[in-house]
C-alpha positions as a Markdown table, in Angstrom:
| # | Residue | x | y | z |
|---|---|---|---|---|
| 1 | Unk | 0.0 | 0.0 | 0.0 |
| 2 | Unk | 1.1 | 3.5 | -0.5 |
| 3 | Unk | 1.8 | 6.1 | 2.2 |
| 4 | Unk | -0.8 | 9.0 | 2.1 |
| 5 | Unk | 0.1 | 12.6 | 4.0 |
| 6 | Unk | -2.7 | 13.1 | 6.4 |
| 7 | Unk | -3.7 | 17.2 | 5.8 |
| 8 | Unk | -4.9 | 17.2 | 9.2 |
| 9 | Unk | -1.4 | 16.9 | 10.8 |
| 10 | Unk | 0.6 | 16.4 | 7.8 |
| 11 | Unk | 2.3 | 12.8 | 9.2 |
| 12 | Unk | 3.0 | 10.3 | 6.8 |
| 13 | Unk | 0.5 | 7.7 | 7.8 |
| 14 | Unk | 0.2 | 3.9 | 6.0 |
| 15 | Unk | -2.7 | 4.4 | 3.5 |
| 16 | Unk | -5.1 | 0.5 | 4.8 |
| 17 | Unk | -8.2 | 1.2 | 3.5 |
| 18 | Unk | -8.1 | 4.1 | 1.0 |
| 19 | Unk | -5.8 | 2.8 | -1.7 |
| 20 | Unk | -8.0 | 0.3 | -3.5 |
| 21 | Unk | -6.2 | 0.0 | -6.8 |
| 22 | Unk | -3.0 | 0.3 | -8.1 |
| 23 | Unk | -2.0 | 3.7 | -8.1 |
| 24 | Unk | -2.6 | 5.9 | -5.5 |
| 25 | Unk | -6.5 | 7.3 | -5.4 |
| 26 | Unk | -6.9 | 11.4 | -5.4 |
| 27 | Unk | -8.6 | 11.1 | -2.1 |
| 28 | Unk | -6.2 | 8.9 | -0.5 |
| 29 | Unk | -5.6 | 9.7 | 3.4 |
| 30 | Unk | -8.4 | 11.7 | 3.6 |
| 31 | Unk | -10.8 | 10.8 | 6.7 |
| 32 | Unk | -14.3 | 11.4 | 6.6 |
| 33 | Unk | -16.8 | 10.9 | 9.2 |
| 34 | Unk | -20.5 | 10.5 | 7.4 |
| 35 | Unk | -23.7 | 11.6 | 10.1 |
| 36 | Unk | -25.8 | 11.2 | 7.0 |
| 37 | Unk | -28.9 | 9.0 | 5.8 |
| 38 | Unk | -31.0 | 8.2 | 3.2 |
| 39 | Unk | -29.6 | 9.8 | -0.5 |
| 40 | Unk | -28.3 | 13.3 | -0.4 |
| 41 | Unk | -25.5 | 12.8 | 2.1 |
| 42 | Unk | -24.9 | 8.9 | 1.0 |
| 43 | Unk | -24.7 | 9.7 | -2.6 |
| 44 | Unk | -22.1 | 12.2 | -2.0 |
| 45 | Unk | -20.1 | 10.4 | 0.5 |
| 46 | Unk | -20.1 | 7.7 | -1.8 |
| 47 | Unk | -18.6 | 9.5 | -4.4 |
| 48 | Unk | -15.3 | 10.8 | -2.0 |
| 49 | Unk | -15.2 | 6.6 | -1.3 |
| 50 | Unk | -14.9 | 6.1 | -4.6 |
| 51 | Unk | -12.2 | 8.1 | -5.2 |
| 52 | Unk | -10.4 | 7.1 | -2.5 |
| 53 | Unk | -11.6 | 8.8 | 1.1 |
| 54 | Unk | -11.9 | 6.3 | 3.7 |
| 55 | Unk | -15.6 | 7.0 | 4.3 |
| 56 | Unk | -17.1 | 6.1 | 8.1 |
| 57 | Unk | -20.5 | 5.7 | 8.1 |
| 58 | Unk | -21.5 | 6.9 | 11.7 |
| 59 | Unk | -25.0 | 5.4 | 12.6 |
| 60 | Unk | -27.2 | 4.9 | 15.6 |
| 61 | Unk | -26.9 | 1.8 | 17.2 |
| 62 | Unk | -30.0 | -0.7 | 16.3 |
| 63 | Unk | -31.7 | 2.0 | 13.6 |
| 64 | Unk | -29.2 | 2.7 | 11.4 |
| 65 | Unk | -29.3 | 4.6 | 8.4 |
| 66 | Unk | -33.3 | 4.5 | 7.5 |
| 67 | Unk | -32.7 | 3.3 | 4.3 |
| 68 | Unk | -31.2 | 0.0 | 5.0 |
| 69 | Unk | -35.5 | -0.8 | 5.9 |
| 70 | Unk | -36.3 | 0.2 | 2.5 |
| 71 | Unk | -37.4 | -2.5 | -0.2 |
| 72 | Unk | -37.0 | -3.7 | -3.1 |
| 73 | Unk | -34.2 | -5.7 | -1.6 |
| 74 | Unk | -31.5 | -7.8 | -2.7 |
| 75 | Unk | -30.8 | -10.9 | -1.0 |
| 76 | Unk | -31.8 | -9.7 | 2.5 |
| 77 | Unk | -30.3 | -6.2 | 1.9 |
| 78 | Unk | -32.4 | -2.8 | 0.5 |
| 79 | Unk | -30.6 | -2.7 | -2.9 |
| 80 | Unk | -31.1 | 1.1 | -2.7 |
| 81 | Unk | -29.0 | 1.4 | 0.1 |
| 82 | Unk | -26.6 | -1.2 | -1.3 |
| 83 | Unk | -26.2 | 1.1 | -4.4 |
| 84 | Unk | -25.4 | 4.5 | -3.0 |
| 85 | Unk | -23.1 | 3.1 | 0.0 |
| 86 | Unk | -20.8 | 1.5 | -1.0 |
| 87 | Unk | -16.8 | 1.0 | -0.5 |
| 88 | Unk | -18.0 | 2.7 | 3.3 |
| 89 | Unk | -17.6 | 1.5 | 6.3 |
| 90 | Unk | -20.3 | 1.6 | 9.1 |
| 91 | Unk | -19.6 | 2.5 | 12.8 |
| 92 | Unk | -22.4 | 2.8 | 15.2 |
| 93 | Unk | -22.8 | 5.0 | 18.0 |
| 94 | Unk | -25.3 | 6.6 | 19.9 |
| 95 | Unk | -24.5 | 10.3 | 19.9 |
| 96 | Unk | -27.3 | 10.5 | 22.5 |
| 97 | Unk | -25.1 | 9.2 | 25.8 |
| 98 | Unk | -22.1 | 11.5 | 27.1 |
| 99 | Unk | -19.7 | 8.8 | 26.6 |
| 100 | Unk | -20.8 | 8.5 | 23.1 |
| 101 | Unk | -20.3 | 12.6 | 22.5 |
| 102 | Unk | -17.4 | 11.9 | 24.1 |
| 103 | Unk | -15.9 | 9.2 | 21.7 |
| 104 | Unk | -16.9 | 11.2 | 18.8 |
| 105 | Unk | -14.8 | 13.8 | 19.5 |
| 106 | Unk | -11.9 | 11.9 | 20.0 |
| 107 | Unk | -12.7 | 10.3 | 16.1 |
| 108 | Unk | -13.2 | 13.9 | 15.1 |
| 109 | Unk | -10.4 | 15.1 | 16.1 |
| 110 | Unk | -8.8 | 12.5 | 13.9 |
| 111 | Unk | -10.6 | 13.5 | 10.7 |
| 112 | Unk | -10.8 | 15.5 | 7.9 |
| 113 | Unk | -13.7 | 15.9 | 6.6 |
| 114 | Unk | -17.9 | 15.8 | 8.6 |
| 115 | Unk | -20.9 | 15.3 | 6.1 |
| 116 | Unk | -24.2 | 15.8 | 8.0 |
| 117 | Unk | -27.9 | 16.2 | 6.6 |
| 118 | Unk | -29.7 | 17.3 | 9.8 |
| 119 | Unk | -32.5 | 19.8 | 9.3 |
| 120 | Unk | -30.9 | 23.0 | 10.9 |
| 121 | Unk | -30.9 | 23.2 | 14.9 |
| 122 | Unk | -30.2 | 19.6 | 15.4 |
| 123 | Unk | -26.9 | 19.3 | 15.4 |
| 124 | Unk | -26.9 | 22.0 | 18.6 |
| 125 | Unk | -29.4 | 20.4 | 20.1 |
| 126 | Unk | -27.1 | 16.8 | 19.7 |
| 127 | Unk | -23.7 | 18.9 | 20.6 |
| 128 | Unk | -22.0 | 18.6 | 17.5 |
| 129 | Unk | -22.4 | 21.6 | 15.7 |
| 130 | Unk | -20.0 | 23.1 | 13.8 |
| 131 | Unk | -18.5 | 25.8 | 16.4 |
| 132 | Unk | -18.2 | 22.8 | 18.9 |
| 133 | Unk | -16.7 | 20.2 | 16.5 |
| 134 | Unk | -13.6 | 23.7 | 14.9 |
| 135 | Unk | -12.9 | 24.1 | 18.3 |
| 136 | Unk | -11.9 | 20.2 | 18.7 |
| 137 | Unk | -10.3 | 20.1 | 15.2 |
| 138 | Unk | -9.9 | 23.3 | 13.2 |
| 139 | Unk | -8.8 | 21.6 | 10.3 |
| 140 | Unk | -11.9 | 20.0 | 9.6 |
| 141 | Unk | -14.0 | 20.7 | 6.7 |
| 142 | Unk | -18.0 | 20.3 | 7.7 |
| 143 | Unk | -20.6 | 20.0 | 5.2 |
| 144 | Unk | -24.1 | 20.4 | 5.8 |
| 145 | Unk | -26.8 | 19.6 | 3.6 |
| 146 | Unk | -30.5 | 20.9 | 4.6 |
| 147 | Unk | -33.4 | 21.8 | 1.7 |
| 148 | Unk | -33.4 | 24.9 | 2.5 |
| 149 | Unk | -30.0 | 26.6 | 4.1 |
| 150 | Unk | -29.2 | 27.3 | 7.5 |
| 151 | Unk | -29.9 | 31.1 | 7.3 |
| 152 | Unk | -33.6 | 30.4 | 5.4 |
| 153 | Unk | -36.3 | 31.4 | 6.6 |
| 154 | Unk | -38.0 | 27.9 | 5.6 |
| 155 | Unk | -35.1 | 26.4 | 7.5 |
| 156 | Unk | -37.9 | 24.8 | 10.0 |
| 157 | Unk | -39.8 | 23.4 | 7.3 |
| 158 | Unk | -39.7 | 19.9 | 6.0 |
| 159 | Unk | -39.4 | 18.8 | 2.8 |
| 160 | Unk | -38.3 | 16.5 | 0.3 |
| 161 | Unk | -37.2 | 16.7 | -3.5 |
| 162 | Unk | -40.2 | 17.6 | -5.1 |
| 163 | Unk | -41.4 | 20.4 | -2.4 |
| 164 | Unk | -37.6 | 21.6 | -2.9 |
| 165 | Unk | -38.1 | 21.7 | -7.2 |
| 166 | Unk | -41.4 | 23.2 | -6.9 |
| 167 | Unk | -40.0 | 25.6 | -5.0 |
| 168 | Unk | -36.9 | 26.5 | -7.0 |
| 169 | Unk | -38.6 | 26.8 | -10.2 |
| 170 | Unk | -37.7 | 23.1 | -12.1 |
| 171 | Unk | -41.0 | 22.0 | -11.9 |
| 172 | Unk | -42.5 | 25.3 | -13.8 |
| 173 | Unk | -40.4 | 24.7 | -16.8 |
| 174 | Unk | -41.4 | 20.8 | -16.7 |
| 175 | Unk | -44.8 | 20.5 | -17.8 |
| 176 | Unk | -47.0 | 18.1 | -19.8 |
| 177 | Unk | -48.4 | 19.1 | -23.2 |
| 178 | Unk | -51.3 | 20.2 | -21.2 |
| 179 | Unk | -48.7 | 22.9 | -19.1 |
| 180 | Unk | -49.1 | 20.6 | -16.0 |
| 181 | Unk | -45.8 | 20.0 | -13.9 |
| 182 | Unk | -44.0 | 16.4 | -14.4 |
| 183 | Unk | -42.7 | 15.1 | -11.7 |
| 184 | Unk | -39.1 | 14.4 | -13.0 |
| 185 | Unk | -37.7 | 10.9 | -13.6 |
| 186 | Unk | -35.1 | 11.1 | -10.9 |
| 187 | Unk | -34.4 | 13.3 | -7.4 |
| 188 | Unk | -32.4 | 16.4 | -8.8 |
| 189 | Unk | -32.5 | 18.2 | -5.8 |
| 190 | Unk | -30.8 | 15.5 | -4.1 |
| 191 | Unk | -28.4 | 14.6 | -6.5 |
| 192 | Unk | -27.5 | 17.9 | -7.4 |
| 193 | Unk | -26.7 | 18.9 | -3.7 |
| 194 | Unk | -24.7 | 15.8 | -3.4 |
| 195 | Unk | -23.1 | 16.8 | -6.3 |
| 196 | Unk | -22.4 | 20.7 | -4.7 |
| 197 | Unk | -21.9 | 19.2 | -2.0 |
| 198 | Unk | -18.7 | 17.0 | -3.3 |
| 199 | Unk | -17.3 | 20.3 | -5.1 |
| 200 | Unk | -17.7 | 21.9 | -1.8 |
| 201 | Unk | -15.6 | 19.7 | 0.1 |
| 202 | Unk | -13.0 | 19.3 | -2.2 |
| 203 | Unk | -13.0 | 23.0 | -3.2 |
| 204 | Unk | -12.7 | 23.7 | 1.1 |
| 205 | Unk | -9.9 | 20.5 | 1.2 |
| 206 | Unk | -7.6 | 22.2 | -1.4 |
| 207 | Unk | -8.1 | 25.5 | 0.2 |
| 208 | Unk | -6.9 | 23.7 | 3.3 |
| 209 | Unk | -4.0 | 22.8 | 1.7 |
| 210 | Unk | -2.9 | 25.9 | 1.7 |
| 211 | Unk | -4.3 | 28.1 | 4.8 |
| 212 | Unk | -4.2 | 25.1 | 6.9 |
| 213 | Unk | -7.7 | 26.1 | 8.0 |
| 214 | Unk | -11.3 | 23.8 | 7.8 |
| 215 | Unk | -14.3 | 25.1 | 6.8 |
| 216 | Unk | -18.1 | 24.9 | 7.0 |
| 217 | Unk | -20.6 | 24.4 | 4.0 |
| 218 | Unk | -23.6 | 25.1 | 4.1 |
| 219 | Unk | -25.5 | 23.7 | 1.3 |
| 220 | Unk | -29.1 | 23.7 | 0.3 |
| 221 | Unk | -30.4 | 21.4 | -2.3 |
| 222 | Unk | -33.2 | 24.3 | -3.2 |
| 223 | Unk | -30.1 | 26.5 | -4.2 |
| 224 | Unk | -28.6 | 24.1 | -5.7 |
| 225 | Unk | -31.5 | 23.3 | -8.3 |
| 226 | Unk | -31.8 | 26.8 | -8.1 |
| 227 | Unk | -28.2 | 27.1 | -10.2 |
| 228 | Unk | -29.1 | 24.2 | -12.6 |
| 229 | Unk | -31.4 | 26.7 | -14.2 |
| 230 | Unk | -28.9 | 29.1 | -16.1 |
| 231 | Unk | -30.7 | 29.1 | -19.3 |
| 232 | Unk | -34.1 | 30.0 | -17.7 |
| 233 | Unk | -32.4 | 33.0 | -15.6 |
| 234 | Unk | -30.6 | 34.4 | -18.5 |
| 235 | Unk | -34.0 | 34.6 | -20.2 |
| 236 | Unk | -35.9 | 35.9 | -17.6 |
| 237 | Unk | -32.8 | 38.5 | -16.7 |
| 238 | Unk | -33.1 | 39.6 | -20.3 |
| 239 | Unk | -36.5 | 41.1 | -19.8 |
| 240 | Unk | -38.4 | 37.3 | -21.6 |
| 241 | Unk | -41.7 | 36.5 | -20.0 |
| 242 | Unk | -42.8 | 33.9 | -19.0 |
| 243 | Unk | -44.3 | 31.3 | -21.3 |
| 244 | Unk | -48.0 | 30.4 | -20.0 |
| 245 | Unk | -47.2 | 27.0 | -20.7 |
| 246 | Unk | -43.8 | 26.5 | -18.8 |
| 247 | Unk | -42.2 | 25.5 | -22.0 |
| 248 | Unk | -39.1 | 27.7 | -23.5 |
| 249 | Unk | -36.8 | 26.5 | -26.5 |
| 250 | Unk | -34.9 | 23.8 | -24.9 |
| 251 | Unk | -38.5 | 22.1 | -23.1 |
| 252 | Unk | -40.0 | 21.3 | -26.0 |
| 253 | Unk | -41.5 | 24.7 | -26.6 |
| 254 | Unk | -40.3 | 24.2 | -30.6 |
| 255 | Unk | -40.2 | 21.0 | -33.3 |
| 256 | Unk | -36.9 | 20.8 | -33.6 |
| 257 | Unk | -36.3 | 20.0 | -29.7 |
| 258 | Unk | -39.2 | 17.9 | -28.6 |
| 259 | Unk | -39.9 | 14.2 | -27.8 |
| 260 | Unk | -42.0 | 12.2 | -30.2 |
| 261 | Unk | -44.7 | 8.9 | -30.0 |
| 262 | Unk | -43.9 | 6.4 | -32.1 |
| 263 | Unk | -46.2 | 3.8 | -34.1 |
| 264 | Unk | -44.7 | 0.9 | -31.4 |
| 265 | Unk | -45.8 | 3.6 | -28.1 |
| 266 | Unk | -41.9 | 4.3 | -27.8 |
| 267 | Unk | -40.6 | 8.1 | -28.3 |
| 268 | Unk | -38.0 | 9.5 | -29.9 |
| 269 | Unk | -35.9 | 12.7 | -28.9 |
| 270 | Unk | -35.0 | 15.0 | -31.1 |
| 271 | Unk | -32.4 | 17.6 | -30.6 |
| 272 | Unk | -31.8 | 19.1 | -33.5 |
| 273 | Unk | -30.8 | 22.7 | -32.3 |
| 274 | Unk | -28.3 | 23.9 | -34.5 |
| 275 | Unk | -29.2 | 24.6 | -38.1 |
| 276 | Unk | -27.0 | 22.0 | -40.1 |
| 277 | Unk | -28.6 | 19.3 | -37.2 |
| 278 | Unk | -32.2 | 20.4 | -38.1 |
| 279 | Unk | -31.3 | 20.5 | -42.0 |
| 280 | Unk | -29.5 | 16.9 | -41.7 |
| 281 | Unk | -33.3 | 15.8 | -39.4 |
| 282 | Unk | -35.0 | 16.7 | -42.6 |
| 283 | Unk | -32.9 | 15.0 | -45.2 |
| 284 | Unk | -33.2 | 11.9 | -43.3 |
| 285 | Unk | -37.0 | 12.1 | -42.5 |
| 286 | Unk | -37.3 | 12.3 | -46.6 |
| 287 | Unk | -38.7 | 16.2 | -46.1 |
| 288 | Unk | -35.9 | 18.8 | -47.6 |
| 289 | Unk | -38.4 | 21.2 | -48.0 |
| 290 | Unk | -39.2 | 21.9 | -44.6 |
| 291 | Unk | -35.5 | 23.0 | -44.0 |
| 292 | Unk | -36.5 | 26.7 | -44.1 |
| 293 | Unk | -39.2 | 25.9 | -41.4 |
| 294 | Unk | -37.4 | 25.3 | -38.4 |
| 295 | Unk | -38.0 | 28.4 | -36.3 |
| 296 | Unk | -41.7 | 28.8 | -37.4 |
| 297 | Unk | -43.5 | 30.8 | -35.0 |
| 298 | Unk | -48.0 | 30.4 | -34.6 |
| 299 | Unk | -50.0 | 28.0 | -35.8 |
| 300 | Unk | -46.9 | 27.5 | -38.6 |
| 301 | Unk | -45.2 | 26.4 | -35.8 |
| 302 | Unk | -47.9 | 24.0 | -34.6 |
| 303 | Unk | -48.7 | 22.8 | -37.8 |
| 304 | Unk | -44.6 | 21.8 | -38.0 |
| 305 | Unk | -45.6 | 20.2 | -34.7 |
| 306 | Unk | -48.8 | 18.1 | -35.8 |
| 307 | Unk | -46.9 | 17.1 | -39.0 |
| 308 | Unk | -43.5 | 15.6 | -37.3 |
| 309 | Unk | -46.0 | 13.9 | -34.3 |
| 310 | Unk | -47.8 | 11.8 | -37.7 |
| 311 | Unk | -44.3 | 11.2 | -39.0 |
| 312 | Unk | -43.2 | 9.8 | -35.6 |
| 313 | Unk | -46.2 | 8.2 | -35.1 |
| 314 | Unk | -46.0 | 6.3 | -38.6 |
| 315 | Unk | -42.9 | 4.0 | -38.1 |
| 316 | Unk | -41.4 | 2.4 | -34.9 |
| 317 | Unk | -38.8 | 3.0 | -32.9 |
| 318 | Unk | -36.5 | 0.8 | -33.6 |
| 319 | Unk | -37.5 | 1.8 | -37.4 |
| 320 | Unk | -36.4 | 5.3 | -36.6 |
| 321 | Unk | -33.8 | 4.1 | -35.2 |
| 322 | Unk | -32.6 | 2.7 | -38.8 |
| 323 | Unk | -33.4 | 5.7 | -40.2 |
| 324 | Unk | -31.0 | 8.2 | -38.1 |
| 325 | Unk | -28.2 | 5.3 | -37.9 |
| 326 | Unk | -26.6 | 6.9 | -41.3 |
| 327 | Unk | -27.5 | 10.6 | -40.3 |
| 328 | Unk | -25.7 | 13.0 | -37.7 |
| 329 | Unk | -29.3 | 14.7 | -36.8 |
| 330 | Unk | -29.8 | 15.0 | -32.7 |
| 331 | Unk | -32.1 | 12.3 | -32.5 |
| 332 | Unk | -32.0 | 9.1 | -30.5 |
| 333 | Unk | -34.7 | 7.0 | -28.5 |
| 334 | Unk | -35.7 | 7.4 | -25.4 |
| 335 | Unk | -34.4 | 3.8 | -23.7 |
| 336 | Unk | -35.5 | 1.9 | -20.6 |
| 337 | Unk | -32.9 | 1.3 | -18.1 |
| 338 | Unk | -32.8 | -2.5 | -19.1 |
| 339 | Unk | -31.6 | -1.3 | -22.5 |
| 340 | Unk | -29.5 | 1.4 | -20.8 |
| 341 | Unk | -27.7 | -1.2 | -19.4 |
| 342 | Unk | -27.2 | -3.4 | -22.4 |
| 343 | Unk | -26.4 | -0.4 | -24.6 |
| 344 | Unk | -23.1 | -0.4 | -26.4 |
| 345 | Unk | -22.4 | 2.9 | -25.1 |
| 346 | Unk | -22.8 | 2.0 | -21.6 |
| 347 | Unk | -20.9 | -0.8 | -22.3 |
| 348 | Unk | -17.9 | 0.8 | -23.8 |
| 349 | Unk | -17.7 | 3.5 | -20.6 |
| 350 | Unk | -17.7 | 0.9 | -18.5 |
| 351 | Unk | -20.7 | 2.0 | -16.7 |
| 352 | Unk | -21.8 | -1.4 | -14.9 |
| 353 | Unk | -19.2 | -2.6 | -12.7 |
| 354 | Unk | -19.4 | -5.5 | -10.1 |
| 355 | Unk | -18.4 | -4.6 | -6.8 |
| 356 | Unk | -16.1 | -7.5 | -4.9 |
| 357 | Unk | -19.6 | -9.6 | -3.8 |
| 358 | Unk | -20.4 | -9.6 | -7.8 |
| 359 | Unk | -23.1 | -7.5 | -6.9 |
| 360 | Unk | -23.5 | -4.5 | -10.1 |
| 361 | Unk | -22.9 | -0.8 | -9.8 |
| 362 | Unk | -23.7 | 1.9 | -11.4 |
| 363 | Unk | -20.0 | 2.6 | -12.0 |
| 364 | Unk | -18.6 | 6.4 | -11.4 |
| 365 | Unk | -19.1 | 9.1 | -14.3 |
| 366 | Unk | -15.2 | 10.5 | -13.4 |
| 367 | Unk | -12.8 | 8.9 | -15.6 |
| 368 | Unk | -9.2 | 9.4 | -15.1 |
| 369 | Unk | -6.3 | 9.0 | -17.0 |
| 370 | Unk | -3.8 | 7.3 | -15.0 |
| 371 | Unk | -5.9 | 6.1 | -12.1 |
| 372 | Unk | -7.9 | 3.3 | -12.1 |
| 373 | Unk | -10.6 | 2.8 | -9.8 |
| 374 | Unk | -10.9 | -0.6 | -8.8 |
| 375 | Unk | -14.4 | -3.2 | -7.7 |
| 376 | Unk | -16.1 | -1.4 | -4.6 |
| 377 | Unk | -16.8 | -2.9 | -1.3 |
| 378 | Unk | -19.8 | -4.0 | -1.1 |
| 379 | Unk | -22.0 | -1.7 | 1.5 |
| 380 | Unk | -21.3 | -2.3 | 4.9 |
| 381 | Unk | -23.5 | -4.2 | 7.5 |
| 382 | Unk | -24.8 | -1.8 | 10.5 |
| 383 | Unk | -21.9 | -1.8 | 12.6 |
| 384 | Unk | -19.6 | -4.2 | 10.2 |
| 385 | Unk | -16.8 | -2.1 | 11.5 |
| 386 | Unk | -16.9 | -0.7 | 14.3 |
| 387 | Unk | -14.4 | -2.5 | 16.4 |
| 388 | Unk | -11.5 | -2.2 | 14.1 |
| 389 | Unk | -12.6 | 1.6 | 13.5 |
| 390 | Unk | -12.3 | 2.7 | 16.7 |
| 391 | Unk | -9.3 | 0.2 | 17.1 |
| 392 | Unk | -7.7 | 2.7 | 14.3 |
| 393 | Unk | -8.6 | 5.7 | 16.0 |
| 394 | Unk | -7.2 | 5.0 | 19.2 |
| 395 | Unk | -9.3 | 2.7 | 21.5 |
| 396 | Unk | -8.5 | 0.2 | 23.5 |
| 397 | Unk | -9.9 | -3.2 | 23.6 |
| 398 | Unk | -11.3 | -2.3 | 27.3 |
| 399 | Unk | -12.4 | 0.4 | 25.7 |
| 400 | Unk | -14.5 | -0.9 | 23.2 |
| 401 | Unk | -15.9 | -4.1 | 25.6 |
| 402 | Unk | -17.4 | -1.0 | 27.8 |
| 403 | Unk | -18.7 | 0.9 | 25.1 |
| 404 | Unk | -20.7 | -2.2 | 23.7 |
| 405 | Unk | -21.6 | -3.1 | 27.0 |
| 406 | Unk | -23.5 | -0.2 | 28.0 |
| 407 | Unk | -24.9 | -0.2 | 24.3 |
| 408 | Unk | -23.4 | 2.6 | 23.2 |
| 409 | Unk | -22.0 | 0.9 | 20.2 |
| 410 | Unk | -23.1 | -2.3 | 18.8 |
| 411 | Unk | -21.1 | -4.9 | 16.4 |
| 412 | Unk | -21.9 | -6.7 | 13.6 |
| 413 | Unk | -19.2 | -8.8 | 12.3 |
| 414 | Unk | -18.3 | -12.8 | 12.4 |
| 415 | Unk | -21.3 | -14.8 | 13.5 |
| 416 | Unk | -24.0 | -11.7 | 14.2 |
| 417 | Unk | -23.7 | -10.6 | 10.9 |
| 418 | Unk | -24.6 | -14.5 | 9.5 |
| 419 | Unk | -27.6 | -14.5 | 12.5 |
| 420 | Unk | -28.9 | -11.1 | 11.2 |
| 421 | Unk | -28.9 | -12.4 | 7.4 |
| 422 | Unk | -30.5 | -15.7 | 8.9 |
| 423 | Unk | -32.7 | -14.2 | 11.0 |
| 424 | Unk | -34.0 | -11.7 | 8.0 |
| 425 | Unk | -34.5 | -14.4 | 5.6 |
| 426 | Unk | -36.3 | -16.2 | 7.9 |
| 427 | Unk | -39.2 | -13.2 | 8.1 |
| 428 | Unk | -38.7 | -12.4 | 5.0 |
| 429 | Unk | -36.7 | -9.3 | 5.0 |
């Protein structure tokens, strides 16, 4: 294994459970403890694990992340939590009990990075805000992800991804041909403040680098689908108004940037944006003449619209398909994620990948030049880890017999781990 220089005190330390491939990963010797549950926090954590961080999954003892109850399930695990967690390892401790506060501090003081996804005012109320935890370790970089922000004055409220697009203005430029908001195939608001939330971190670790000094994040999922809509500001900045129906050019407000029925009930995209795209569309549908007529405007427009929607409709996908295979026109079909999966593109970026168990991955989207990121650990059992974690951070084995004894850590590893599996199977878990 290769020796990693831990930022927090700058000693050379021997790189155990970081370094998962050959070459040294960028986040190698990088520490960080994860408070977080269900997808925003997990899906961010689980991209610093990937590329490298040795990620501990800090749960309470029993509970657990929430998520690990969620179905469908694989074997007797939730396969959503298996997905987003993995290459982690889970410690549990209940944050509740003095002696538990107390042993997180003495991790935290150990580490580099906190992610945490508590609505705002609980972390006081648990003792582990961020002006508590800077004073243990200033080095440490703390990341907070709540739907609204801290300083908000919805920072009370609940909420989950859709309250959080409604509210930041996706949903009004995602509408139905009717004009009626479509809830979207996926939960932007908490992948997108994942995502912030992973620039964040590493933005604050490299600034680190050279002030020496952590910082806090605070990061709101609303904001951050807030700043996914650049195209719709600029408009609306401009002095445009808003269109009744929700739909602007790149919504399907025009023909040449829609989605279209086929004859089978599959659809088509079309993205045919640039003029030599929308002229090569036209050569290809066996209609030259309707080149000039790509920024129609009325009911030219919508007779453009009517025309391509029985063109569409005449043939199949997979027809259309054939058609476009010879032209470069913007237009593809719109796939389930079964043929996702078998897709030649997918295949040829690697994007399945089986993780040691054999169990497949969506594989990560960063592709480096000379690293390669090796199979992920499967997700970890509640508690997998937690003897040899805080073995690693210092504890003794007295230590960590009194802790489990008065419950304020719990174990799962060897034989409890095989009983929990058994005993899930057996209820059907």
């Amino acid at each position: 294994m290769a020796d990693a220089v831990n930022p927090t005190n700058g000693a050379v330390e021997s790189d155990k459970t970081a370094d998962r491939s050959s070459t040294l990963l960028p986040l190698s010797g990088i520490k960080v403890i994860d408070l977080s549950r269900l997808l925003p926090g997990p899906y961010a954590s689980m991209i610093l694990a990937d590329l490298g961080a040795d990620v501990v999954k800090l749960e309470e003892p029993k509970v657990g992340d929430l998520a690990r109850l969620m179905s469908p399930k694989i074997d007797d695990e939730c396969a959503f939590f298996r997905e987003v967690n993995r290459n982690k390892r889970s410690l549990t401790l209940n944050l509740k009990d003095p002696k538990g506060l107390e042993v997180f501090y003495r991790i935290i003081a150990q580490s580099d990075v906190l992610l945490e996804g508590f609505r705002p005012g609980v972390t006081e109320r648990l003792g582990i805000d961020y002006k508590r935890v800077s004073e243990v370790n200033p080095a440490i970089v703390y990341c907070s992800i709540t739907g609204y922000g801290q300083d908000s004055p919805l920072r009370d409220r609940s909420g989950h991804d859709v309250n959080y697009l409604g509210l930041a203005g996706l949903l009004g430029v995602t509408v139905d041909d009717k004009g009626k908001p479509v809830t979207p195939g996926t939960q932007i608001a908490d992948l997108s403040g994942a995502l912030m939330a992973v620039i964040g971190i590493q933005s604050a670790l490299l600034l680190r680098s050279k002030t020496g000094k952590g910082q806090f994040i605070d990061l709101s999922m609303t904001d951050s689908v807030l700043a996914l809509l650049p195209i719709v500001a600029s408009g609306y900045f401009a002095g445009a108004k808003n269109n009744p129906e929700g739909k602007y050019e790149l919504t399907g407000a025009n023909p040449y940037y829609a989605i279209y029925r086929t004859k089978d009930g599959r659809y088509m995209s079309v993205g045919a944006l640039e003029t030599k795209f929308w002229e090569n569309f036209c050569v290809a549908i066996g209609r030259p003449e309707l080149k000039k007529r790509q920024f129609d405007e009325g009911k030219k427009r919508e007779d453009l619209f009517n025309l391509l929607k029985r063109m569409f409709g005449s043939k199949t996908q997979s027809e259309w398909v054939e058609v476009f295979a010879g032209h470069d026109a913007c237009c593809e079909p719109v796939l389930t994620f079964g043929e996702v999966v078998d897709h030649p593109n997918t295949k040829a970026r690697k994007m399945i990948i089986n993780d040691t168990s054999g169990q497949p991955h969506l594989a990560s989207a960063i592709k480096f030049s000379n690293v390669g990121l090796s199979a992920p650990r499967p997700s970890p059992r509640l508690g997998e880890h937690t003897q040899e974690i805080l073995k690693e951070f210092g504890f003794s084995q007295d230590e960590e017999k009194h802790l489990a004894k008065r419950g304020i850590t719990q174990s799962q590893t060897g034989w409890t781990a095989s009983l929990a599996r058994f005993v899930s199977r057996l209820f059907g878990g």
